[in-house]
N, CA and C atoms as an extended XYZ file, in Angstrom:
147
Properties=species:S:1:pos:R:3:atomname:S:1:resname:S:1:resid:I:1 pbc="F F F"
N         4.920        5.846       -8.835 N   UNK     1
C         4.155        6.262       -7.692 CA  UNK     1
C         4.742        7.555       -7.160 C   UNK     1
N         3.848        8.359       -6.964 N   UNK     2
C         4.225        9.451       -6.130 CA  UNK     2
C         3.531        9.513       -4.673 C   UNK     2
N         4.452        9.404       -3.819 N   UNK     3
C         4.112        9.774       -2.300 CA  UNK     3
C         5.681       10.150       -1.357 C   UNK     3
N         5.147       10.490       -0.173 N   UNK     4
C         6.192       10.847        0.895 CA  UNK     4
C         7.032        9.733        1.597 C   UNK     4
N         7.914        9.744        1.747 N   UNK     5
C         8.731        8.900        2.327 CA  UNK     5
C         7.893        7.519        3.692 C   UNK     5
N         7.560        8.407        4.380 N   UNK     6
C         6.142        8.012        5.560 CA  UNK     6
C         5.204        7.545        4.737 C   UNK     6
N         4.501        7.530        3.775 N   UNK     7
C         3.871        7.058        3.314 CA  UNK     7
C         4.523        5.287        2.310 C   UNK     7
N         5.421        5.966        1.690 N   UNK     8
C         6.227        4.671        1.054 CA  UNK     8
C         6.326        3.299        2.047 C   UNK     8
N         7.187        3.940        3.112 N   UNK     9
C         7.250        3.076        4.465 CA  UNK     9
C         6.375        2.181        4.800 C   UNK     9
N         5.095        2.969        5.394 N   UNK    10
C         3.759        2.590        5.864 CA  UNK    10
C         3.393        1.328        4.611 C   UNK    10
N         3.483        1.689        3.361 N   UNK    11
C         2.940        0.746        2.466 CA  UNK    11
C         3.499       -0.413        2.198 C   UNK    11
N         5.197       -0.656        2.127 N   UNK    12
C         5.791       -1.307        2.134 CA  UNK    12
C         6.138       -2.254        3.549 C   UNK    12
N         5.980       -1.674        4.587 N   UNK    13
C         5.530       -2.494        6.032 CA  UNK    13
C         4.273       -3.226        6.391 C   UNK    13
N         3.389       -3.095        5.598 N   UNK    14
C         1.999       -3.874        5.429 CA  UNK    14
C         1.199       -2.741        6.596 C   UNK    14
N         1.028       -1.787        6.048 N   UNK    15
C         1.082       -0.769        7.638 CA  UNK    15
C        -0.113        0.088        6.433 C   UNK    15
N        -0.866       -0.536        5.211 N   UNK    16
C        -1.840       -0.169        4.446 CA  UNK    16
C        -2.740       -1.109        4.370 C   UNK    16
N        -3.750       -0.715        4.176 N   UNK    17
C        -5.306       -1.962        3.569 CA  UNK    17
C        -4.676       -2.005        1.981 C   UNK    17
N        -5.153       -3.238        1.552 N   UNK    18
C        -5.345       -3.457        0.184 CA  UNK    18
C        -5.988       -1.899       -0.237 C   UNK    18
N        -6.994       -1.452       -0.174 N   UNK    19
C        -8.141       -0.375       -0.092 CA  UNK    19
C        -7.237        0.716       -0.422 C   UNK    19
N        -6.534        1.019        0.505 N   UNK    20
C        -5.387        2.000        0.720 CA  UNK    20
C        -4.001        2.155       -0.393 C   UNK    20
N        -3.671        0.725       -0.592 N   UNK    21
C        -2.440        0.953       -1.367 CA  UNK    21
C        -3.243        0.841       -3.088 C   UNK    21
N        -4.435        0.640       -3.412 N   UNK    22
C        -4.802        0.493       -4.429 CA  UNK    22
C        -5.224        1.957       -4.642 C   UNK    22
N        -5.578        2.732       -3.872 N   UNK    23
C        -6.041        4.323       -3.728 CA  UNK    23
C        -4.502        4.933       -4.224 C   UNK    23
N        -3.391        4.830       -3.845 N   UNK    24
C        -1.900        5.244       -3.909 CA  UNK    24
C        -2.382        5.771       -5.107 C   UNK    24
N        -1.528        7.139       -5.337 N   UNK    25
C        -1.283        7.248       -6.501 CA  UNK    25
C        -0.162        6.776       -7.515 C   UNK    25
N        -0.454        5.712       -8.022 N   UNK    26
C         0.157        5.055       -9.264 CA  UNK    26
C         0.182        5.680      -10.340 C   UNK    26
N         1.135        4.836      -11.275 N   UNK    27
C         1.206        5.286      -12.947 CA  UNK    27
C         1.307        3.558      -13.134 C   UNK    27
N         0.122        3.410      -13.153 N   UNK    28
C        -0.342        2.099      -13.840 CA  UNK    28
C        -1.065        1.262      -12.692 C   UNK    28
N        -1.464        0.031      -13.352 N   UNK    29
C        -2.328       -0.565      -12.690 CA  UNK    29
C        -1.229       -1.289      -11.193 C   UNK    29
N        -1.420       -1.312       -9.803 N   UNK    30
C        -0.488       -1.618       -8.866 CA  UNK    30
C        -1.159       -3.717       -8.685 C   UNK    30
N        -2.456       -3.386       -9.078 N   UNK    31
C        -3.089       -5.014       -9.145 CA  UNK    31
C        -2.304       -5.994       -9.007 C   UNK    31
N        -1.596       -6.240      -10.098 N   UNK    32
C        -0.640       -7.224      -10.543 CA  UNK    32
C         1.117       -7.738       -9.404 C   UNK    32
N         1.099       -6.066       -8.652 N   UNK    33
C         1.519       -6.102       -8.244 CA  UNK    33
C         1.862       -6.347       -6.536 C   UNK    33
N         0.024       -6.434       -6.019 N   UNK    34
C         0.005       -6.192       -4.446 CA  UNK    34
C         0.355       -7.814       -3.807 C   UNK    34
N         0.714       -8.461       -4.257 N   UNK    35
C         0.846       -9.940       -3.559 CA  UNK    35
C         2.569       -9.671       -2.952 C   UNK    35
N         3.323       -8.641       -3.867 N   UNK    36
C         4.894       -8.651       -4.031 CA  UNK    36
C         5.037       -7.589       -3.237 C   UNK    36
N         3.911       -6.589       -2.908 N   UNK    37
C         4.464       -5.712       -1.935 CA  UNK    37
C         3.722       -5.768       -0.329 C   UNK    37
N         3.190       -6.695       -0.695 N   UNK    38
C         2.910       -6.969        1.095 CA  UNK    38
C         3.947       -8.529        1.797 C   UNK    38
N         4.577       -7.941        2.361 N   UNK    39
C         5.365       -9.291        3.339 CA  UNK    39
C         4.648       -9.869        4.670 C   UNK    39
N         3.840       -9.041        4.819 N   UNK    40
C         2.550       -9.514        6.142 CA  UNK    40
C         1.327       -9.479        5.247 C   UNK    40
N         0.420      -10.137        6.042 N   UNK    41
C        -1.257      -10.248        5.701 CA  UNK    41
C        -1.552       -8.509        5.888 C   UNK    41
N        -2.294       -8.360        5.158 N   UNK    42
C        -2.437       -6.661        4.553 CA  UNK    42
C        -3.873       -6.604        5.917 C   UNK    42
N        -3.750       -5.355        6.745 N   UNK    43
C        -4.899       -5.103        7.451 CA  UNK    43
C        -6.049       -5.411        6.871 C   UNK    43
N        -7.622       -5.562        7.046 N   UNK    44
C        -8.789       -5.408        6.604 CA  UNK    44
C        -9.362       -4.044        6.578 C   UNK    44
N        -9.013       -3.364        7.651 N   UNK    45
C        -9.409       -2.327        7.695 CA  UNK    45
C        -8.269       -0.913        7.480 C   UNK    45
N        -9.001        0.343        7.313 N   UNK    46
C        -7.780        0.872        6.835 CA  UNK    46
C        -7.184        1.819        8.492 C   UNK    46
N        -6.334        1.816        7.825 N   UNK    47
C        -4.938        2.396        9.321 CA  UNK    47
C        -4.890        3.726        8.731 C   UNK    47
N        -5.332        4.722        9.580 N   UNK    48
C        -4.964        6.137        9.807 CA  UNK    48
C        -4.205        6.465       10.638 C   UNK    48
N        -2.736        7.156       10.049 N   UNK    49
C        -2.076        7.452       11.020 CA  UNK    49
C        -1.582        8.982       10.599 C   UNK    49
């Protein structure tokens, strides 16, 4: 993945929509992986900050 520090944060704090962290730019599919990177219930809607 490539992003900014503020951005890493935000995603890893549940502080993204599903919507949002699946948009991330990855190097590979993140699918498999979004159950392991959310520790809170993931917003519904997306968070602009």
């Amino acid at each position: 993945m490539t992003t900014t520090p503020f951005e890493l944060m935000r995603l890893l704090g549940s502080r993204r929509s599903r919507d949002q962290i699946v948009a991330a730019s990855w190097n590979g599919d993140v699918e498999p992986f979004l159950a392991a990177l959310a520790h809170m219930p993931l917003p519904v809607h997306d968070i602009v900050e």
